[in-house]
N, CA, C and O atoms as a Maestro MAE file, in Angstrom:
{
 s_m_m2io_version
 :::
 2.0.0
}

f_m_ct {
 s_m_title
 :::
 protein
 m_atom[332] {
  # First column is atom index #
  i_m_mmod_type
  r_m_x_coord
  r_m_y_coord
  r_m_z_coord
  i_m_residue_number
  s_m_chain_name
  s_m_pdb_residue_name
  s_m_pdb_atom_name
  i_m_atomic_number
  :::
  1 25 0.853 -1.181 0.000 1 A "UNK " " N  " 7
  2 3 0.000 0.000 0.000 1 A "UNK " " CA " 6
  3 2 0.896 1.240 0.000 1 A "UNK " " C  " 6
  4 15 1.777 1.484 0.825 1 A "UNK " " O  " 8
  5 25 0.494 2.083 -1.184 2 A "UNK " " N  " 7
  6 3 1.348 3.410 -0.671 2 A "UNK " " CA " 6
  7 2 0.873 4.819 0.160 2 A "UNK " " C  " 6
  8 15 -0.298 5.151 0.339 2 A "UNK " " O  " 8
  9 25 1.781 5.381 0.508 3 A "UNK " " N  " 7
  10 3 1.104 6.658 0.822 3 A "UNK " " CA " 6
  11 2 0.119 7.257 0.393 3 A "UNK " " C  " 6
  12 15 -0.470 8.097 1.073 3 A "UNK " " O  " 8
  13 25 -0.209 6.952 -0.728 4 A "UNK " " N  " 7
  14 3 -1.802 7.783 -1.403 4 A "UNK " " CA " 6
  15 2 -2.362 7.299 -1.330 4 A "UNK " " C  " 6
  16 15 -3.402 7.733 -1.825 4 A "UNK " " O  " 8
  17 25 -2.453 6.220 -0.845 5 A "UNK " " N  " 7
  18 3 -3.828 5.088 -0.616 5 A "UNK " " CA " 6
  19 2 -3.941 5.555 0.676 5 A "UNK " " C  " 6
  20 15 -5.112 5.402 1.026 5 A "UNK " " O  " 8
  21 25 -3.194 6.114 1.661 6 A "UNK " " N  " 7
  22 3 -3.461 5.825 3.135 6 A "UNK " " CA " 6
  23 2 -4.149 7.095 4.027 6 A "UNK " " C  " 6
  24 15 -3.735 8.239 3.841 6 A "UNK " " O  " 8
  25 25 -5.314 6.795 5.089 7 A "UNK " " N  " 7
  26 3 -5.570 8.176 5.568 7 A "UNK " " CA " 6
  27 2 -4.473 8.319 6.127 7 A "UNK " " C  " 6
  28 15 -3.433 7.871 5.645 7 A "UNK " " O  " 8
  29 25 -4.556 9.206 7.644 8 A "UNK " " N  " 7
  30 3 -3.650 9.367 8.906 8 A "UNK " " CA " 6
  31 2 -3.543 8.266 9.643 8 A "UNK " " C  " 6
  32 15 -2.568 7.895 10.297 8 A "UNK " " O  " 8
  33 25 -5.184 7.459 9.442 9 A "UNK " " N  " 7
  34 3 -5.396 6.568 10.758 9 A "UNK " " CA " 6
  35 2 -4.924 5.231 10.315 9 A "UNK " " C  " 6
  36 15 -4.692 4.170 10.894 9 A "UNK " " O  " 8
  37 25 -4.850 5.733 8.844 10 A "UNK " " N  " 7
  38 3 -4.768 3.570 8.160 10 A "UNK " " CA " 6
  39 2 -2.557 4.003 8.048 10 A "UNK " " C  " 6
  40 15 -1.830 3.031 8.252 10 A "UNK " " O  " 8
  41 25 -2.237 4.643 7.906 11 A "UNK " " N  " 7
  42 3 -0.943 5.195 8.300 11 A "UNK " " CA " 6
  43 2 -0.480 4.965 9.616 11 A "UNK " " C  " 6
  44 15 0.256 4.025 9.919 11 A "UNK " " O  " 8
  45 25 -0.854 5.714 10.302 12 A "UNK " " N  " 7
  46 3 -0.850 5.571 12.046 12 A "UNK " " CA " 6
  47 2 -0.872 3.712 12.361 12 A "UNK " " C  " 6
  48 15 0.018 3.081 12.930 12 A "UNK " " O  " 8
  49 25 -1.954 3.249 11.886 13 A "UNK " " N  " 7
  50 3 -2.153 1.751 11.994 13 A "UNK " " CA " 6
  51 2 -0.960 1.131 11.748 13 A "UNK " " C  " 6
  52 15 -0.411 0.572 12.698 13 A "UNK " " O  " 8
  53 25 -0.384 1.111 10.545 14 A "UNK " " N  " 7
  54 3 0.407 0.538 10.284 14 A "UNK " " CA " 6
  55 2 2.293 0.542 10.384 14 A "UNK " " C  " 6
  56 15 3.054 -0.374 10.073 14 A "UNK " " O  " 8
  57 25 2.638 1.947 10.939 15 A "UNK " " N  " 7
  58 3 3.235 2.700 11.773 15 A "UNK " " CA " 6
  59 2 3.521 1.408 13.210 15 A "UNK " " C  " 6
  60 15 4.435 0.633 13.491 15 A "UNK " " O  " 8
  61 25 2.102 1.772 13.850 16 A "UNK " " N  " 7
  62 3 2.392 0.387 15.442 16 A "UNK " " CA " 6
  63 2 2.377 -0.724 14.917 16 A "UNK " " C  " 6
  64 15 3.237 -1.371 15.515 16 A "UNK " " O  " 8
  65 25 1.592 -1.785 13.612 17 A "UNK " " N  " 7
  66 3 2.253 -2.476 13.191 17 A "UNK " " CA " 6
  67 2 4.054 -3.437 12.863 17 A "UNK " " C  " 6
  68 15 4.499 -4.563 13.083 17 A "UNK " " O  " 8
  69 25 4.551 -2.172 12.252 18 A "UNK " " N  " 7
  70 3 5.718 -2.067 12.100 18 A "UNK " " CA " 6
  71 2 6.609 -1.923 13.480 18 A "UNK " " C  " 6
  72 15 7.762 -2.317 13.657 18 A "UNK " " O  " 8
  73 25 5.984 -1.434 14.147 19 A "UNK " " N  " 7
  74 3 7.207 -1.130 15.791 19 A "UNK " " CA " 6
  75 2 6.771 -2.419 16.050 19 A "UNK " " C  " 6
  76 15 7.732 -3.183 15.967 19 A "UNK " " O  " 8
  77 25 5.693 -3.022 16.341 20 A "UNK " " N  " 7
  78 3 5.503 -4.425 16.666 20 A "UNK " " CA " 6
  79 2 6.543 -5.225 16.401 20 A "UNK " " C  " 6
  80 15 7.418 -5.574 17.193 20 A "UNK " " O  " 8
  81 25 6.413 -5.552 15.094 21 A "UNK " " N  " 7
  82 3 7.325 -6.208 14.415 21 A "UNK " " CA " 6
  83 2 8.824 -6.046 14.609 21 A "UNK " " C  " 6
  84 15 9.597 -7.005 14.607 21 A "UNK " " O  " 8
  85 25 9.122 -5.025 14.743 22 A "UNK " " N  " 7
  86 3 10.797 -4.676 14.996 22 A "UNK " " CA " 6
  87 2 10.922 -4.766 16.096 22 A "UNK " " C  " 6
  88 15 12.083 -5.053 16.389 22 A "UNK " " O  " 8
  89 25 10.152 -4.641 17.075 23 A "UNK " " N  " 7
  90 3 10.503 -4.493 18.936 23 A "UNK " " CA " 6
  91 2 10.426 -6.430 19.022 23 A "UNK " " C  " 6
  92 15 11.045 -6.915 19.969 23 A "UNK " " O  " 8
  93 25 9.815 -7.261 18.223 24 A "UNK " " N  " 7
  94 3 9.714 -8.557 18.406 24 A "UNK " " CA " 6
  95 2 11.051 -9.198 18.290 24 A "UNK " " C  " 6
  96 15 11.297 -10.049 19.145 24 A "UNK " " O  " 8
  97 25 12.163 -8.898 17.196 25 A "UNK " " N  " 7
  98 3 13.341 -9.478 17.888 25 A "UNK " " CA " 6
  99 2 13.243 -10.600 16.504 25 A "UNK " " C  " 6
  100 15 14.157 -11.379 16.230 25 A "UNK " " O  " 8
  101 25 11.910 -10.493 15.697 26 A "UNK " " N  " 7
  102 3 12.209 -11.751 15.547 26 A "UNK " " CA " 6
  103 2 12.645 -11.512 13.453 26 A "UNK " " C  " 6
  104 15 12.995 -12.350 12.622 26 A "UNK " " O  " 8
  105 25 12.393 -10.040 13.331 27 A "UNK " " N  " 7
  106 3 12.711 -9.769 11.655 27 A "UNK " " CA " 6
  107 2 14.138 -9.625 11.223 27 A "UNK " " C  " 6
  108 15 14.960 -8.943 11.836 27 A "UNK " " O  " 8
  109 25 14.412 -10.374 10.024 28 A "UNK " " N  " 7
  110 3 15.747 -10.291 9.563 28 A "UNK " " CA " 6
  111 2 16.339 -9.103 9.488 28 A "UNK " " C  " 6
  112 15 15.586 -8.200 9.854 28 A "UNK " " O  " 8
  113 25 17.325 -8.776 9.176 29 A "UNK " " N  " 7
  114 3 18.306 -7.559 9.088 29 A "UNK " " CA " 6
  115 2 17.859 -7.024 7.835 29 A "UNK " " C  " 6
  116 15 17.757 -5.797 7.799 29 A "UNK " " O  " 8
  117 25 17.535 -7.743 6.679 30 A "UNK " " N  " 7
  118 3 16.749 -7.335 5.405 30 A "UNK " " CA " 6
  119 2 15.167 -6.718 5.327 30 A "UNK " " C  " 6
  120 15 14.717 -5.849 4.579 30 A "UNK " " O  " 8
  121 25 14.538 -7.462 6.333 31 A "UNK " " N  " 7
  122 3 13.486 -7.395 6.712 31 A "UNK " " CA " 6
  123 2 13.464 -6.307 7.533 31 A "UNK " " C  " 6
  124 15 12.467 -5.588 7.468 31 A "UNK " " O  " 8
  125 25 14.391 -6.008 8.336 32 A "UNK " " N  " 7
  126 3 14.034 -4.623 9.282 32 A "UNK " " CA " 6
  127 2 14.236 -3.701 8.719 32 A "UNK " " C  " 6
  128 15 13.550 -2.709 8.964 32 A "UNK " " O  " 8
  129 25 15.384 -3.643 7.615 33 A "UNK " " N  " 7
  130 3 15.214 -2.165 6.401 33 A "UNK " " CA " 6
  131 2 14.471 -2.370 5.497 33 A "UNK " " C  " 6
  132 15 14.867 -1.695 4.547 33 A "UNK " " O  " 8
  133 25 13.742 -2.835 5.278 34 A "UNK " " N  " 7
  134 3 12.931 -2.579 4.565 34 A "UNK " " CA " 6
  135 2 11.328 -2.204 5.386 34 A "UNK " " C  " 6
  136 15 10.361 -1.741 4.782 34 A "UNK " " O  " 8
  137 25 11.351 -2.526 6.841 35 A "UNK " " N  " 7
  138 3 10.246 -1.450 7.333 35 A "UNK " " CA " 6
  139 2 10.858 -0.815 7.662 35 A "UNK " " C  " 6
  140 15 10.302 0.225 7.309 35 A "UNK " " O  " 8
  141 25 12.126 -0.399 8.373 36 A "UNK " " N  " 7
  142 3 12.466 0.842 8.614 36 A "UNK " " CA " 6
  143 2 12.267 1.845 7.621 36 A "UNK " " C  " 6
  144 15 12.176 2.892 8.262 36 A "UNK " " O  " 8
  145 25 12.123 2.154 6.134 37 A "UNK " " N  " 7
  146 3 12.041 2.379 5.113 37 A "UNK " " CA " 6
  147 2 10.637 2.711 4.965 37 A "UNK " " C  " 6
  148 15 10.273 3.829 4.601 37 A "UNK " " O  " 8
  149 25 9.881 1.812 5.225 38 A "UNK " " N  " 7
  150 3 8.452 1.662 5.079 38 A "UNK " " CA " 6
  151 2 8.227 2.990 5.995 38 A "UNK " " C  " 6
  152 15 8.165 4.144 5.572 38 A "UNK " " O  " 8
  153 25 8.102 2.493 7.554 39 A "UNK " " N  " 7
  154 3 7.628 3.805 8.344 39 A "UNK " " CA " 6
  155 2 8.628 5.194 8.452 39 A "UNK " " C  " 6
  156 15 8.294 6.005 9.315 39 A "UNK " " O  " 8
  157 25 9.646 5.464 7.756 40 A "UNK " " N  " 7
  158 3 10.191 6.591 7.715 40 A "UNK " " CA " 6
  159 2 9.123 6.917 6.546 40 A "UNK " " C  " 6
  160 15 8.374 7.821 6.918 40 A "UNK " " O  " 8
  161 25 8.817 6.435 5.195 41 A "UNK " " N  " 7
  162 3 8.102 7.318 4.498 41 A "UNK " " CA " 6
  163 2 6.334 7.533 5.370 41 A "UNK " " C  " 6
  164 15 5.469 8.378 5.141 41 A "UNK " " O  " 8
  165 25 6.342 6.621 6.174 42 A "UNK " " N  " 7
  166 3 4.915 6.543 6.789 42 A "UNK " " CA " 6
  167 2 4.841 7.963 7.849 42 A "UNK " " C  " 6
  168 15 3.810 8.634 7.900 42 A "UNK " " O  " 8
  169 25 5.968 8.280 8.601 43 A "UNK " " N  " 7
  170 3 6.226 9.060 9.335 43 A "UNK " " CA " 6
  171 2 6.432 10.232 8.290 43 A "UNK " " C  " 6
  172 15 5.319 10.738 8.148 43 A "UNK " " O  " 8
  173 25 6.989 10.631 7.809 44 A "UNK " " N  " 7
  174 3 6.099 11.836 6.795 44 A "UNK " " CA " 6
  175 2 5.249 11.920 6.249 44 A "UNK " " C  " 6
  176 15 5.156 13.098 5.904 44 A "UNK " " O  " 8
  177 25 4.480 11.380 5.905 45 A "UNK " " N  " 7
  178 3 2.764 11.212 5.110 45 A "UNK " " CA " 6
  179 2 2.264 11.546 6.913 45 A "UNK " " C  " 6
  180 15 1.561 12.547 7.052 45 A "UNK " " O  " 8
  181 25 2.444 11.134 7.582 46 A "UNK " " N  " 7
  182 3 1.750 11.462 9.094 46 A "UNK " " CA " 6
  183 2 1.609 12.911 9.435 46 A "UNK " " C  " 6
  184 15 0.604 13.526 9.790 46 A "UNK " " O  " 8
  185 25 3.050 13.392 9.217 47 A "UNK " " N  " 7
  186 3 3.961 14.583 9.452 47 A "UNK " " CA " 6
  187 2 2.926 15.786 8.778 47 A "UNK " " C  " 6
  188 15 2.248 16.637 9.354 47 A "UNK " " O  " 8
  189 25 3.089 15.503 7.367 48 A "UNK " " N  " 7
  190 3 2.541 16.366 6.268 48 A "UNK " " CA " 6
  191 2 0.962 16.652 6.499 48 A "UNK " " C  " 6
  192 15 0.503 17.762 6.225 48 A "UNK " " O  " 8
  193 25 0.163 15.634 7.002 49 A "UNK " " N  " 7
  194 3 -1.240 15.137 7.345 49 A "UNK " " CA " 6
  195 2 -1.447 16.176 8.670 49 A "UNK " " C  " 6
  196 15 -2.542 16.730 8.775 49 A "UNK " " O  " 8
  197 25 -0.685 16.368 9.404 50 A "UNK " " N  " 7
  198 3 -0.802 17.234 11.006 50 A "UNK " " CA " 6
  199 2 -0.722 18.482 10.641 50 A "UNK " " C  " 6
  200 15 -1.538 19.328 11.007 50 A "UNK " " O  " 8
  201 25 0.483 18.769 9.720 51 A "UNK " " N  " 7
  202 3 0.654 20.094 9.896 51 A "UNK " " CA " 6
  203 2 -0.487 20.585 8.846 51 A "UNK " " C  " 6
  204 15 -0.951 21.680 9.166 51 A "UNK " " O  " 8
  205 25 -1.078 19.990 7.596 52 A "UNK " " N  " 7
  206 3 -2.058 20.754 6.655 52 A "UNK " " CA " 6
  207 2 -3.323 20.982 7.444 52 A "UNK " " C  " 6
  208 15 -3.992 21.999 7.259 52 A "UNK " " O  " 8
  209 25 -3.716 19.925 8.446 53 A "UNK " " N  " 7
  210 3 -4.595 19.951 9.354 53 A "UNK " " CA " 6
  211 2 -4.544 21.413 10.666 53 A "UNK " " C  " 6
  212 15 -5.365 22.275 10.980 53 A "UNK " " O  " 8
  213 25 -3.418 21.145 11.039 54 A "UNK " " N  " 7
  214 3 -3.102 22.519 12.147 54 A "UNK " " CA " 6
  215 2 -3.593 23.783 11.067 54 A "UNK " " C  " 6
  216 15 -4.623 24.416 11.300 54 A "UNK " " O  " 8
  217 25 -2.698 24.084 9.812 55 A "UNK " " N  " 7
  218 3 -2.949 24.969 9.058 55 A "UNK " " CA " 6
  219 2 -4.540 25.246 8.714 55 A "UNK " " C  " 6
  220 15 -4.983 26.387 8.845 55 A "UNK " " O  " 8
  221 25 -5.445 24.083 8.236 56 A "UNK " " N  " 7
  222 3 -6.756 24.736 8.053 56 A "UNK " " CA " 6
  223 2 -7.701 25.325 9.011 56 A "UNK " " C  " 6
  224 15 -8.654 26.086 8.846 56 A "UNK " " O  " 8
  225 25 -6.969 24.541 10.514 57 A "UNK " " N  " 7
  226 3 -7.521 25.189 11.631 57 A "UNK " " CA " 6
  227 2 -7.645 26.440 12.127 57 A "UNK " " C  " 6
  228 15 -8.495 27.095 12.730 57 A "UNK " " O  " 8
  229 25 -6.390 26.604 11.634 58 A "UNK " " N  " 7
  230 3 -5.657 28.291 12.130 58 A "UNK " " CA " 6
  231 2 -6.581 28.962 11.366 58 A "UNK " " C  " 6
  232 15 -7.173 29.911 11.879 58 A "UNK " " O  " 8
  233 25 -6.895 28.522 9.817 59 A "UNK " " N  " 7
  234 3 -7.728 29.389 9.225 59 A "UNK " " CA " 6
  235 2 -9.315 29.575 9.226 59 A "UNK " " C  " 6
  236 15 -10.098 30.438 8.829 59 A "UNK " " O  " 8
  237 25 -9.374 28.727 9.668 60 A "UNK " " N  " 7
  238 3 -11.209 28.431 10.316 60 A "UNK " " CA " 6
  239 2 -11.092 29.013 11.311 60 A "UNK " " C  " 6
  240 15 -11.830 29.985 11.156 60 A "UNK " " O  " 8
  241 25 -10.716 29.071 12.118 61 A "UNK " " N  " 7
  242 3 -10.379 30.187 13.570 61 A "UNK " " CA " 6
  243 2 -10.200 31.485 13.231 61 A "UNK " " C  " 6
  244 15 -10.949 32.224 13.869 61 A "UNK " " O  " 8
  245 25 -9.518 32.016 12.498 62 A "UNK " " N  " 7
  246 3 -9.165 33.093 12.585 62 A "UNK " " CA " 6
  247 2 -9.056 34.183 11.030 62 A "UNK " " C  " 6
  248 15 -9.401 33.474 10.084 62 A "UNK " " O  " 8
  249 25 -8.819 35.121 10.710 63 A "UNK " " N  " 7
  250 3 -8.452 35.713 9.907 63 A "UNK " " CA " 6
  251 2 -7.535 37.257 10.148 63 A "UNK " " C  " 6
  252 15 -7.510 37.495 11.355 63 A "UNK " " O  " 8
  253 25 -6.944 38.121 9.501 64 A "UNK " " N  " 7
  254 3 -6.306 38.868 10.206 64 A "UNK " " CA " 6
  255 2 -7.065 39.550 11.720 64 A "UNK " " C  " 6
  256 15 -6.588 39.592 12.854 64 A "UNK " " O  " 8
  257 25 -8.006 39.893 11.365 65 A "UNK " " N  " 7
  258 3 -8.762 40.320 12.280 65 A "UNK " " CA " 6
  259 2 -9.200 40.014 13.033 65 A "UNK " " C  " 6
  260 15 -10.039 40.672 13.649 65 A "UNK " " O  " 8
  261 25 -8.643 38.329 13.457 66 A "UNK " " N  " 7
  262 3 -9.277 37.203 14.551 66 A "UNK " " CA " 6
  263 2 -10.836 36.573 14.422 66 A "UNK " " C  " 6
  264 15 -11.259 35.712 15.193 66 A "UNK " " O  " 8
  265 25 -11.844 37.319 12.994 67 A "UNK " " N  " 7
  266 3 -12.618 36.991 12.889 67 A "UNK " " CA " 6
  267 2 -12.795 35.952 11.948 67 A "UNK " " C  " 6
  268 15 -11.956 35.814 11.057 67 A "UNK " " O  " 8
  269 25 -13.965 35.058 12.040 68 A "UNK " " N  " 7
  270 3 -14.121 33.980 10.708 68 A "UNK " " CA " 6
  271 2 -14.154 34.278 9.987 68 A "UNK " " C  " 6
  272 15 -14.865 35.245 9.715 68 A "UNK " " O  " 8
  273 25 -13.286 33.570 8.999 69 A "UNK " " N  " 7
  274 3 -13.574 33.775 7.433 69 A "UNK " " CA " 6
  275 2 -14.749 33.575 6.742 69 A "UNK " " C  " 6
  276 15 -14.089 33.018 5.864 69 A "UNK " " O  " 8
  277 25 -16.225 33.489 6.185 70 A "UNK " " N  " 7
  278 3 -17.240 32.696 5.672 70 A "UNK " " CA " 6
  279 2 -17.253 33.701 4.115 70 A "UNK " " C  " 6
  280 15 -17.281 34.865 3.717 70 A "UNK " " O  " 8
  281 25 -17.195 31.800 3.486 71 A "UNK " " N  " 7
  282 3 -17.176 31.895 2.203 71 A "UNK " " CA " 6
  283 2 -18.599 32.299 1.814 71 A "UNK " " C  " 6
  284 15 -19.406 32.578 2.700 71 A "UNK " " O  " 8
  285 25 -19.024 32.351 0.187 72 A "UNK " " N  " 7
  286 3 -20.408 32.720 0.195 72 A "UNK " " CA " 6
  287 2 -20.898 31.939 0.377 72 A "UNK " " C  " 6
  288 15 -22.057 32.224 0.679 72 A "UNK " " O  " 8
  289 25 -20.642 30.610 0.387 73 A "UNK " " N  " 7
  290 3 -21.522 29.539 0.289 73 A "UNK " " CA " 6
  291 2 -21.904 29.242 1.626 73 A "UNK " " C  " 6
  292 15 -22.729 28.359 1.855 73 A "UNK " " O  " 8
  293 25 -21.111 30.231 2.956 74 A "UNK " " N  " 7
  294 3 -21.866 30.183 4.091 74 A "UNK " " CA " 6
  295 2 -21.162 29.392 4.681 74 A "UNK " " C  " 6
  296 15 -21.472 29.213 5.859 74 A "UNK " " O  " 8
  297 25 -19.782 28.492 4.061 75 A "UNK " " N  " 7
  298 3 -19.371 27.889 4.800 75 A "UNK " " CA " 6
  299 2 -17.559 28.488 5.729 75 A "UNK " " C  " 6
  300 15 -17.001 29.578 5.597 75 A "UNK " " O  " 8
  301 25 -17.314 27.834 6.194 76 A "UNK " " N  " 7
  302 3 -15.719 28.575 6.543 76 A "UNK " " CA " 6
  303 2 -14.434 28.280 5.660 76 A "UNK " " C  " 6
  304 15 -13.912 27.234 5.273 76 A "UNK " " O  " 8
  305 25 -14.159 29.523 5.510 77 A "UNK " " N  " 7
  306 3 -12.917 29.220 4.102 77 A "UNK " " CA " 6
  307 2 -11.569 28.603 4.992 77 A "UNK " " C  " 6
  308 15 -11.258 28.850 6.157 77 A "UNK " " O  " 8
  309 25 -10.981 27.821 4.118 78 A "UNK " " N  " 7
  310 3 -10.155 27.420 4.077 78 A "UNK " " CA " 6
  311 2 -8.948 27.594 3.006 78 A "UNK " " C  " 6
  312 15 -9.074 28.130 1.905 78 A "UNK " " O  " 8
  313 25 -7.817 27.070 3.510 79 A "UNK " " N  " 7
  314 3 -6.679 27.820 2.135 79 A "UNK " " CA " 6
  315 2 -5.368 26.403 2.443 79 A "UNK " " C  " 6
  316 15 -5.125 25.669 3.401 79 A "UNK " " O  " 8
  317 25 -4.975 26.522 1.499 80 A "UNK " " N  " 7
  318 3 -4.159 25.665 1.518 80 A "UNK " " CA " 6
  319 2 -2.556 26.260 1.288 80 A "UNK " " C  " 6
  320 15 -2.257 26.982 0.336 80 A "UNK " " O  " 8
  321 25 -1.705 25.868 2.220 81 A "UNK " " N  " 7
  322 3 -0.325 27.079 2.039 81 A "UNK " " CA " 6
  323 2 1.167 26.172 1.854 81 A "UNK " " C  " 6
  324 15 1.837 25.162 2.065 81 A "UNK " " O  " 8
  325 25 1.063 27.038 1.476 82 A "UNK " " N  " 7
  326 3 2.527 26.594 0.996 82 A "UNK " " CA " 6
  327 2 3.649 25.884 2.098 82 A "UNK " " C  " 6
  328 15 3.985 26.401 3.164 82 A "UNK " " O  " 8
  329 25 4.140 24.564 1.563 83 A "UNK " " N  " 7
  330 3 4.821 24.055 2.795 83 A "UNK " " CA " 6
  331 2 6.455 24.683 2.491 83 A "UNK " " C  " 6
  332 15 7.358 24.475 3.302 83 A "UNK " " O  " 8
  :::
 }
 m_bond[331] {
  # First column is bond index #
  i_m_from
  i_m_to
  i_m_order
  :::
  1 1 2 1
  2 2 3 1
  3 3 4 2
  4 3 5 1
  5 5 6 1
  6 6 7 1
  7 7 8 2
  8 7 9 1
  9 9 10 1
  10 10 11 1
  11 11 12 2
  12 11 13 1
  13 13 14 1
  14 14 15 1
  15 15 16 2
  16 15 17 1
  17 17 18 1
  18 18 19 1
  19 19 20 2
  20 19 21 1
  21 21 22 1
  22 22 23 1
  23 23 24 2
  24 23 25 1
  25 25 26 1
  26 26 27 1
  27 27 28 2
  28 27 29 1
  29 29 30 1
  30 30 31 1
  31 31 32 2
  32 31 33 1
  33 33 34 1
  34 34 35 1
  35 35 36 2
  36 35 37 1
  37 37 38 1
  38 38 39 1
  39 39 40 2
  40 39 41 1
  41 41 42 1
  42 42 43 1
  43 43 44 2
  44 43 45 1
  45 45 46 1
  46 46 47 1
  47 47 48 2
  48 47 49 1
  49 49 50 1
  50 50 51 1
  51 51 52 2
  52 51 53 1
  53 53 54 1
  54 54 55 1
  55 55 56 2
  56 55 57 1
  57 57 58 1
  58 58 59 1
  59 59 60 2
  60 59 61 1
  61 61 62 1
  62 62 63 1
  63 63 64 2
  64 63 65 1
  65 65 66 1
  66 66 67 1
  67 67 68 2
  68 67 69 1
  69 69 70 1
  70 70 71 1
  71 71 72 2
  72 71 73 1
  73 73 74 1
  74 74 75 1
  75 75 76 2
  76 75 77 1
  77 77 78 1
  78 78 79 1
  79 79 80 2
  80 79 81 1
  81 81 82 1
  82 82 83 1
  83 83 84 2
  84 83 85 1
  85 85 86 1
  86 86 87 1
  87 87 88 2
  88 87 89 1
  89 89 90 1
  90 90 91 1
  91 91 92 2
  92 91 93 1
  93 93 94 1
  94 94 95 1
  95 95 96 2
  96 95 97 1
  97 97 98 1
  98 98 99 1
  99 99 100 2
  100 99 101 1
  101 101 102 1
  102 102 103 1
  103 103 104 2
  104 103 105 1
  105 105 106 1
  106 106 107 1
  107 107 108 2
  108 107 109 1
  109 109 110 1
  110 110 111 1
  111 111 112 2
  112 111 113 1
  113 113 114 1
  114 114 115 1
  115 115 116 2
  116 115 117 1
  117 117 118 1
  118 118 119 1
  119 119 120 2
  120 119 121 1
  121 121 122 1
  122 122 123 1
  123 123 124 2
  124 123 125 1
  125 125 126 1
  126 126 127 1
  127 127 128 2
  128 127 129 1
  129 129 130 1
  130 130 131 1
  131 131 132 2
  132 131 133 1
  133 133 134 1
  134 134 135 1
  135 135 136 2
  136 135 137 1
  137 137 138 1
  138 138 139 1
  139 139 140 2
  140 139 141 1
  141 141 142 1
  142 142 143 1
  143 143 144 2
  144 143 145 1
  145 145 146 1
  146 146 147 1
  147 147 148 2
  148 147 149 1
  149 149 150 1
  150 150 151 1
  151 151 152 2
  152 151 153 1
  153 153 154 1
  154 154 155 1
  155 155 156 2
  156 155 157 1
  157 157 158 1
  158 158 159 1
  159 159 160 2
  160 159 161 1
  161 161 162 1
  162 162 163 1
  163 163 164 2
  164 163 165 1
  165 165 166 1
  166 166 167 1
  167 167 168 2
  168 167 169 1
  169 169 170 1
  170 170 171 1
  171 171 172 2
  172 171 173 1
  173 173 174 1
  174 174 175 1
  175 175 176 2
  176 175 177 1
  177 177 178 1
  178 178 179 1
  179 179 180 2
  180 179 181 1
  181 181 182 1
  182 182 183 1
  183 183 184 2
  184 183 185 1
  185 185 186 1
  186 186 187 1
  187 187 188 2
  188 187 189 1
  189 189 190 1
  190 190 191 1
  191 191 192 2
  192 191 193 1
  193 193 194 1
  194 194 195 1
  195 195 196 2
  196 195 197 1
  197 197 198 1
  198 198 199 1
  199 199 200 2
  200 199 201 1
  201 201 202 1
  202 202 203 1
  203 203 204 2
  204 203 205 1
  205 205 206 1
  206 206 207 1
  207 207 208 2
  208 207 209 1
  209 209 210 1
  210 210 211 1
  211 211 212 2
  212 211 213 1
  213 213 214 1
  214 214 215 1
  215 215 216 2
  216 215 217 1
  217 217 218 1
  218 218 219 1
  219 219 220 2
  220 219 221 1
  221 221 222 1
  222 222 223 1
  223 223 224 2
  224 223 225 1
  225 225 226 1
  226 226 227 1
  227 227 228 2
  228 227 229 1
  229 229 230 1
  230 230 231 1
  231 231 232 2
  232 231 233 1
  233 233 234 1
  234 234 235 1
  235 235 236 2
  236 235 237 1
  237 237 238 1
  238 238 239 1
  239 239 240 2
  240 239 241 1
  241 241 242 1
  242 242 243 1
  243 243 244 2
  244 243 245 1
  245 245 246 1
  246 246 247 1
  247 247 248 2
  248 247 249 1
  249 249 250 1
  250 250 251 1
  251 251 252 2
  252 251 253 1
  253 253 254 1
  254 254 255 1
  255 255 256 2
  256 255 257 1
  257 257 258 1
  258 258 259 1
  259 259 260 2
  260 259 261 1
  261 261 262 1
  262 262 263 1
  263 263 264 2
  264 263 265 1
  265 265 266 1
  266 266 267 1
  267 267 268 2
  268 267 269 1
  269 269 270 1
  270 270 271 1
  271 271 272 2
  272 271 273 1
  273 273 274 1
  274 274 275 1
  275 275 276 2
  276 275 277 1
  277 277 278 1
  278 278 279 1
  279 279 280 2
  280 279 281 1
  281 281 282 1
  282 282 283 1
  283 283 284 2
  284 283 285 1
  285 285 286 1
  286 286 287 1
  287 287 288 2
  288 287 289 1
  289 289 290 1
  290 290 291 1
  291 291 292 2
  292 291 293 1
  293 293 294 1
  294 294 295 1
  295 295 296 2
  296 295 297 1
  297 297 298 1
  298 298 299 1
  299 299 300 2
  300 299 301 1
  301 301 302 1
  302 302 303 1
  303 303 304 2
  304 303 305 1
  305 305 306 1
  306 306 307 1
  307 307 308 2
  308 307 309 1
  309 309 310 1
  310 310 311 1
  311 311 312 2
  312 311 313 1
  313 313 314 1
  314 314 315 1
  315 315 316 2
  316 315 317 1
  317 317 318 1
  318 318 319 1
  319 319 320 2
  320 319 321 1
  321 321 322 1
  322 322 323 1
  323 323 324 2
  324 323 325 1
  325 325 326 1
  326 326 327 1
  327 327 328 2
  328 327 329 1
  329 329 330 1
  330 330 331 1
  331 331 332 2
  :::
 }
}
């Protein structure tokens, strides 16, 4: 499965999966780099997932003026920024 298939939570899942497996003692030396590998890219897809999340928050909360943003459609704008 890759990163674009995965939410936060099916990520996250498979993240304690993987520590499972490596804290068990029982995966080859081939086998442990290749999840070590696995959850380093899993641990940024996580990473990237928190902070776009913190970011739309900040903007649903607030605008310069500390007031909500509302789009016309009545709902709260959101923006997507540059990492």
């Amino acid at each position: 499965m890759t990163t674009a298939e995965h939410t936060f939570e099916k990520a996250f899942e498979r993240l304690e999966a993987i520590l499972e497996t490596l804290n068990s003692g029982h995966p080859t030396l081939d086998e442990s780099l290749k999840l070590y590998e696995e959850a380093d890219k899993l641990i940024v897809f996580c990473q990237k997932k928190v902070v776009e999340a913190e970011r739309k928050i900040e903007m649903l909360m607030k605008n310069r003026e500390g007031a909500l943003m509302i789009g016309a459609d009545q709902k709260p704008l959101t923006a997507e920024l540059p990492m």
